[in-house]
C-alpha positions as CSV (number, residue, x, y, z in Angstrom):
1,X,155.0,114.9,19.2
2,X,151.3,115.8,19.8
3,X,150.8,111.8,21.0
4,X,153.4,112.7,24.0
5,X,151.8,115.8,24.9
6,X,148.2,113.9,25.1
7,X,150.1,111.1,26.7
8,X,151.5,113.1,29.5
9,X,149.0,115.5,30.1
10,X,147.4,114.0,32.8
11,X,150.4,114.9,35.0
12,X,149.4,118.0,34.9
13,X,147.6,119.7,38.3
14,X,144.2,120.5,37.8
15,X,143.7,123.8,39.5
16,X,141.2,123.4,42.0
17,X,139.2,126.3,44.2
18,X,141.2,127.3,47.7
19,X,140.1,129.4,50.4
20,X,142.7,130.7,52.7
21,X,141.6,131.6,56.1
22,X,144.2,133.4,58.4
23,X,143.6,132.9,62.6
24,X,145.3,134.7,65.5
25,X,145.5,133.1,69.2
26,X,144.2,134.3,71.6
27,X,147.5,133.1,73.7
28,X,150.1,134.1,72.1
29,X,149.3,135.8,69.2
30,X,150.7,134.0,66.7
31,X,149.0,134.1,63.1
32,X,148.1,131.1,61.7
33,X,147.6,129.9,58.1
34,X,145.6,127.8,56.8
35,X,143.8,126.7,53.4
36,X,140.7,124.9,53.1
37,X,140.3,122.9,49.1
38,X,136.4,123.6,48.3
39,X,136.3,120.4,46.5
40,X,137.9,118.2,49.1
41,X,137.7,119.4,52.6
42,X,134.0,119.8,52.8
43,X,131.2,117.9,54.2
44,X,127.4,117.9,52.5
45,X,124.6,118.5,55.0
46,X,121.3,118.7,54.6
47,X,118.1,120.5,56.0
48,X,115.2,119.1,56.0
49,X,113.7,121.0,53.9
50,X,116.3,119.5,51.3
51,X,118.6,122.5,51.4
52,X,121.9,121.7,51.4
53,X,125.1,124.0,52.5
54,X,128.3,122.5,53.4
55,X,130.5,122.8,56.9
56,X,134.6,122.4,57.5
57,X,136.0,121.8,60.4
58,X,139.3,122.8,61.1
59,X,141.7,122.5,64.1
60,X,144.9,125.1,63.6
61,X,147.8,125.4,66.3
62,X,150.7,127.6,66.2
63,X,154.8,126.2,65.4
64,X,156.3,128.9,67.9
65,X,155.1,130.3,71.0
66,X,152.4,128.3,72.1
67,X,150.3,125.0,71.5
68,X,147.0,126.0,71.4
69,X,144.5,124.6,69.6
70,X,142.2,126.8,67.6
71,X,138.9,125.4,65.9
72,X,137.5,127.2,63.1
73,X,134.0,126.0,61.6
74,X,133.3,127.2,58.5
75,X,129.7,126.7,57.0
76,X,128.9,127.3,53.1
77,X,125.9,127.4,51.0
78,X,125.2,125.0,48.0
79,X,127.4,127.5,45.8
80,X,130.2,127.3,48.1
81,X,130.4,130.4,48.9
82,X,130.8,131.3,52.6
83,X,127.9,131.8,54.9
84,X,129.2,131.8,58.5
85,X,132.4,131.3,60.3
86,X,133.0,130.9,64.1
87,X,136.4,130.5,65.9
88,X,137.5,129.1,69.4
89,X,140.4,129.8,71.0
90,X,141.6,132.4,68.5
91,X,139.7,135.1,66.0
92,X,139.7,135.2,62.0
93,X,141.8,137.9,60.8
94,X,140.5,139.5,56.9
């Protein structure tokens, strides 16, 4: 029995770090949500001064009222935790 269990344990999700970000329009209204996988979505950049932080890019619209599309950039140090944020066409809601 503990050969099946190692045998089918890599079916098994690994649990990997999400951050949820939550946008209203600036058109409607509408509240958009969205989740960005730390170990996935992100893109390496680095300074010159070898630093590194990483940046998402997202572009969010809306199911109901309105098709506007919002584009959150997100920027993160070399921990991943969150350094800056800027929105257009909508605003980040905590």
């Amino acid at each position: 029995m503990n050969f099946l269990k190692q045998l089918f344990s890599f079916s098994q999700p690994n649990a990997s770090p999400i951050y949820p970000i939550a946008v209203k329009c600036n058109r409607c209204g509408e509240i958009i949500h969205a989740q960005i996988n730390l170990n996935n979505d992100l893109s390496v950049e680095y300074s010159e001064s070898g630093e590194q932080t990483y940046i998402c890019r997202k572009m969010l619209m809306g199911k109901e009222r309105c098709f506007q599309q919002i584009e959150v950039s997100l920027v993160f140090d070399a921990n991943r935790k969150l350094v800056s944020e800027e929105v257009v066409g909508g605003k980040i809601i905590e």
